[in-house]
N, C-alpha and C positions, 0 to 999 in steps of 0.2 A: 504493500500500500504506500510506502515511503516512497519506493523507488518513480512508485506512477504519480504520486507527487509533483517528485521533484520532476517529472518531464511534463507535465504540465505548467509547472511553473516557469520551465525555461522556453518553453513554447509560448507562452505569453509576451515576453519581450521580443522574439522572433516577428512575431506575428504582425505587433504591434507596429515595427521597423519596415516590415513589408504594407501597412495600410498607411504608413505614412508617407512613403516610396511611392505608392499609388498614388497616394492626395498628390502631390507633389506633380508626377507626371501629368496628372487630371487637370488640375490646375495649368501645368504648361501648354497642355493641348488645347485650354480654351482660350489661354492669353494668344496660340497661335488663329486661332481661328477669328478673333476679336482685330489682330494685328492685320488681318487679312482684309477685315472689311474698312479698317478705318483708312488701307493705303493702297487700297485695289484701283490702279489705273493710273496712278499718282505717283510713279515710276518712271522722269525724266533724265533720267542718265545721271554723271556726274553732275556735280552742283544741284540738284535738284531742291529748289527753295521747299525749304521746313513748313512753313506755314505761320500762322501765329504763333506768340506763346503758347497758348491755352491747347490749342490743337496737339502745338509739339509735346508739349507737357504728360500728357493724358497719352498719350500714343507712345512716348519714349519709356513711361512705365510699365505699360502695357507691353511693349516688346522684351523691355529687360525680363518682364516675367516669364514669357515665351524661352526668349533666347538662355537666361540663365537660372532658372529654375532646374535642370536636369544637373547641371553642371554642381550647384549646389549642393545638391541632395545629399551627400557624404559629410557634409559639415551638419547640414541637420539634423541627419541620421544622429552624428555622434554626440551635438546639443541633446538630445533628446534621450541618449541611452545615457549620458552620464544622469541626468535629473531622475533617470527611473531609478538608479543605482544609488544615487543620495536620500531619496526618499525610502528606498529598501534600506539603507544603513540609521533613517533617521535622521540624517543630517541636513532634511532640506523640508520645510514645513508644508509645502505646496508648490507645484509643477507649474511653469513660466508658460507660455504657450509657446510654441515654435514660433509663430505666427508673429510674433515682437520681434523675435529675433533676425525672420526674413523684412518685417517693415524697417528692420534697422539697415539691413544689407540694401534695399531699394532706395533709402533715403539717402544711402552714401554716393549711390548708383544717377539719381534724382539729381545730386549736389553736381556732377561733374557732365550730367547731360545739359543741366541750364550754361553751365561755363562754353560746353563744347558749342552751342546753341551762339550766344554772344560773340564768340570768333569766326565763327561761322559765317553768319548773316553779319557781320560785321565786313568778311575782308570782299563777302560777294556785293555788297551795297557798295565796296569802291570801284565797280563795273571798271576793273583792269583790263585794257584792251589783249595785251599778251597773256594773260589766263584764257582768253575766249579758248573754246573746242575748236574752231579751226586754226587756231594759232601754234599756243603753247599748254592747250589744255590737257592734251593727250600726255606729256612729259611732266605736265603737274601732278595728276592723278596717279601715273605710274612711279614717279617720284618718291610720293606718301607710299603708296604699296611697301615699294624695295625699302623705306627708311621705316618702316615698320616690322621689315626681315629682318635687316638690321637690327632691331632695338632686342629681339629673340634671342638675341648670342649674348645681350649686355649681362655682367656681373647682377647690377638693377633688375633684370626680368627672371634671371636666376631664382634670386632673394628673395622675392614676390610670388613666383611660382612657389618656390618651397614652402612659405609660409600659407599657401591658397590649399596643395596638398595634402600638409600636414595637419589633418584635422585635431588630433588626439593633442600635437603639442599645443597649436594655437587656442583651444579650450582651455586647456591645465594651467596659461601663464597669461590668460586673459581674462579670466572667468572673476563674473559679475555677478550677486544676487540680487533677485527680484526683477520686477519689468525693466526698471528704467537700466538693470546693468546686462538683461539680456539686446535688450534696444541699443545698448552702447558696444557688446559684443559684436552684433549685426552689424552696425557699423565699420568697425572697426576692420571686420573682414573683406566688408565691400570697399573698404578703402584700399588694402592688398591686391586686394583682386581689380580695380582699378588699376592701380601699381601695373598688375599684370599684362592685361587688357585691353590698355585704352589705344595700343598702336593697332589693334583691331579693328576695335570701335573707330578710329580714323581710315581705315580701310574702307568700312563701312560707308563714312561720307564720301572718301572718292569713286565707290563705285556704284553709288547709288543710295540715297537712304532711305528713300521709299520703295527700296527692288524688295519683294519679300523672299526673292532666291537669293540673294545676297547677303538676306539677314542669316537664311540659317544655312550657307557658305559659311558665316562666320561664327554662327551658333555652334556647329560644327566642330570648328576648328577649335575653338573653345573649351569643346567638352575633351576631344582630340588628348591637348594636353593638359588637363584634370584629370583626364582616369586612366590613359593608359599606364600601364607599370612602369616601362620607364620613362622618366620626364625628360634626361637626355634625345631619348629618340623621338619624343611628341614633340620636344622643344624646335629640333632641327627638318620634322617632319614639317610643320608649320610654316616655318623660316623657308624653308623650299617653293614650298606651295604661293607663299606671299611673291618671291622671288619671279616665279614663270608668271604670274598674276601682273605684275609690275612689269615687267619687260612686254609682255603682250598687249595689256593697254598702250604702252607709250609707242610702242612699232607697229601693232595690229591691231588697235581696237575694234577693227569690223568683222575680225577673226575672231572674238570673245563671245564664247555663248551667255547667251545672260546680259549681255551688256548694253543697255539701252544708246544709243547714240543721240547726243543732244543737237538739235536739227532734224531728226529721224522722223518720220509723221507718229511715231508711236510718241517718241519725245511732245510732238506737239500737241497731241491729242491729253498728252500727261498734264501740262500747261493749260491746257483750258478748263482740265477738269478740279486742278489748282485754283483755277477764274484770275490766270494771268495773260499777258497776252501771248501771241506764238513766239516762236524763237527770237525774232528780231531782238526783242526787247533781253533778253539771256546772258547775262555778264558781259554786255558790250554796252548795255543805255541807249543800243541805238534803234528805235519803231521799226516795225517792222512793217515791210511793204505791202499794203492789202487790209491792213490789221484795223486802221485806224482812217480819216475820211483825210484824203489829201489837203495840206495847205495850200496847194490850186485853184482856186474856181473856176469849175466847171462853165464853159461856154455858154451862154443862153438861160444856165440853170442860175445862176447866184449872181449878184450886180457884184462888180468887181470892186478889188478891196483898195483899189486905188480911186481917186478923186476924180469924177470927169474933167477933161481937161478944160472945157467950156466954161465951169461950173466960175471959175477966176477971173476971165472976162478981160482976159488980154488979149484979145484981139483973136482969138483963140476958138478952133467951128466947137459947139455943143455934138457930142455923140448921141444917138439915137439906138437904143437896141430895139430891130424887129422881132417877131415872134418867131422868126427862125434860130436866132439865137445870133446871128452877125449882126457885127456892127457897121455902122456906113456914115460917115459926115452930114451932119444937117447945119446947111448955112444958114 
C-alpha cells in the first residue's frame, strides 16, 4: 500500500508538469492564431510601418506570446516544480501562480519592444533616400541579418544564452517570495533573454515585421537554441542560418522565399490595407504617381491656378475658356 502511495504521489507532480506544458503550448497556439488575424495582409516587406502605438503594443504582446511561450516553458516548468517542492517541505505558505511570473517575463519583453518601436519609426520618419529598396535597402536589411550572426559568437550572447538555459541555476540565485518577487523573477529572465534575442528580434524588422513566416522563422530559431542539448551547436546553427539569410537579401532578394519585396503589388496591397499610400510614399517622402490628384489642372476641368492674364488690365486680351475646355483670346 506504501509503495502505491508513493507512485501516486510522484505521478502527481508528473502530471501536473505535463498540464502545465499543455497550458503553455495552448496558450501559444492561440497567441499564434490571434497574431495571424491582427497582421494578415499587412506584410510589406522590409521596413514595413508598425502602425500606431496602440496597434503595435497589443500585437507585439500578442506575438511574444506566440513566439516565446514554447521557448519558455523549461523555466516555468522549473518555477513551478521548485514551489511544489517548498510547499511539500513546508517552506512556502502558498503557490505564486506561474502566471506572475510569465507577466513578469512579457513586461520585460513589452519594455524593449516600445524602445525597439521609437528607433524604428524614428530612423524610417527621416525618409533617407539611400535606405530606399531600390537603393541601399537590400544591403541594409542584409546588413542587420549578418550583424546579428555576428552578435551569436559574442562572449555577451554566450552569457545570456547560458543564463536563459540554465533554468535550475537562475531560480536558486534569483529567487523571490511572493507575487511581486515572482513578477521580478519574470522579469529578470526576460531581461536575459532579451540579452539573448534581441539580434533576432532585429532580424525580424529587417525582414519583415508583419510576415507571420518570418515571425516563426525566428520563433524557431529561438527555440533552436533553448532546447537543443548542445548550445555550442544551436549557437552556431543559428549564426549560419542568419548568415545565408543576410547574404541572400543583400544579392538576391527576389531569390528569398518569404520575402515580400517593397514595390511588389503584394507590398502594395500590404500598404493600403495599412491605409497608407502605395509605394511612392515608402522611405523616400516622395507621392506617388497615381496615388494622389495631380498639382496640374486639368484642361477645361479646373480654372487655372494662375491669374488670367487680362484680369491686370495692361493692355493685356482677357482669356475666355469655351466649353471645350481650350482657351482662345477674346479682345
Amino acid at each position: 500500500m506504501a509503495s502505491i502511495a508513493q507512485t501516486r504521489s510522484a505521478r502527481r507532480p508528473a502530471g501536473a508538469q505535463l498540464g502545465l506544458l499543455g497550458l503553455l503550448l495552448a496558450a501559444a497556439g492561440i497567441a499564434w492564431v490571434l497574431t495571424r488575424e491582427r497582421v494578415l495582409g499587412m506584410d510589406a516587406g522590409p521596413g514595413t510601418d508598425p502602425g500606431s502605438v496602440g496597434f503595435y503594443v497589443v500585437s507585439w504582446i500578442v506575438m511574444m506570446a506566440a513566439m516565446m511561450f514554447p521557448s519558455i516553458a523549461p523555466m516555468v516548468l522549473t518555477f513551478a516544480f521548485i514551489q511544489r517542492r517548498r510547499i511539500e517541505r513546508g517552506a512556502l505558505e502558498r503557490i505564486v501562480s506561474r502566471w506572475t511570473f510569465i507577466a513578469g517575463y512579457l513586461l520585460a519583453w513589452t519594455a524593449f519592444g516600445l524602445a525597439a518601436y521609437v528607433l524604428f519609426v524614428g530612423v524610417r520618419s527621416l525618409s533617407i533616400p539611400a535606405f530606399s529598396w531600390h537603393r541601399g535597402g537590400p544591403y541594409l536589411a542584409g546588413a542587420v541579418l549578418v550583424a546579428a550572426a555576428a552578435y551569436q559568437l559574442t562572449p555577451a550572447k554566450d552569457a545570456c544564452l547560458r543564463r536563459c538555459r540554465g533554468t535550475l541555476d537562475f531560480l536558486m540565485t534569483q529567487w523571490r517570495e511572493g507575487p511581486w518577487g515572482a513578477l521580478r523573477m519574470g522579469s529578470v529572465h526576460g531581461a536575459w533573454c532579451i540579452g539573448c534575442c534581441w539580434g533576432l528580434m532585429a532580424s525580424l524588422f529587417a525582414l519583415g515585421l508583419m510576415s507571420l513566416t518570418w515571425m516563426i522563422v525566428v520563433a524557431g530559431l529561438i527555440a533552436v537554441e533553448k532546447v537543443l542539448p548542445s548550445k555550442a551547436f544551436a549557437n552556431h546553427l543559428v549564426a549560419s542560418v542568419l548568415v545565408v539569410l543576410g547574404l541572400s537579401v543583400a544579392l538576391a532578394p527576389s531569390d528569398v522565399p518569404a520575402l515580400t519585396l517593397p514595390g511588389s503589388p503584394a507590398a502594395v496591397r500590404a500598404m493600403h490595407t495599412l491605409g497608407m499610400p502605395s509605394m511612392g510614399t515608402h522611405k523616400t517622402g516622395m507621392p506617388s504617381m497615381g496615388s494622389h490628384k495631380t498639382a496640374m489642372p486639368s484642361m477645361g476641368t479646373h480654372k487655372t491656378a494662375m491669374p488670367s492674364m487680362g484680369t491686370h488690365g495692361r493692355g493685356m486680351h482677357r482669356t475666355v475658356v469655351h466649353p471645350a475646355g481650350m482657351r482662345a483670346p477674346n479682345p
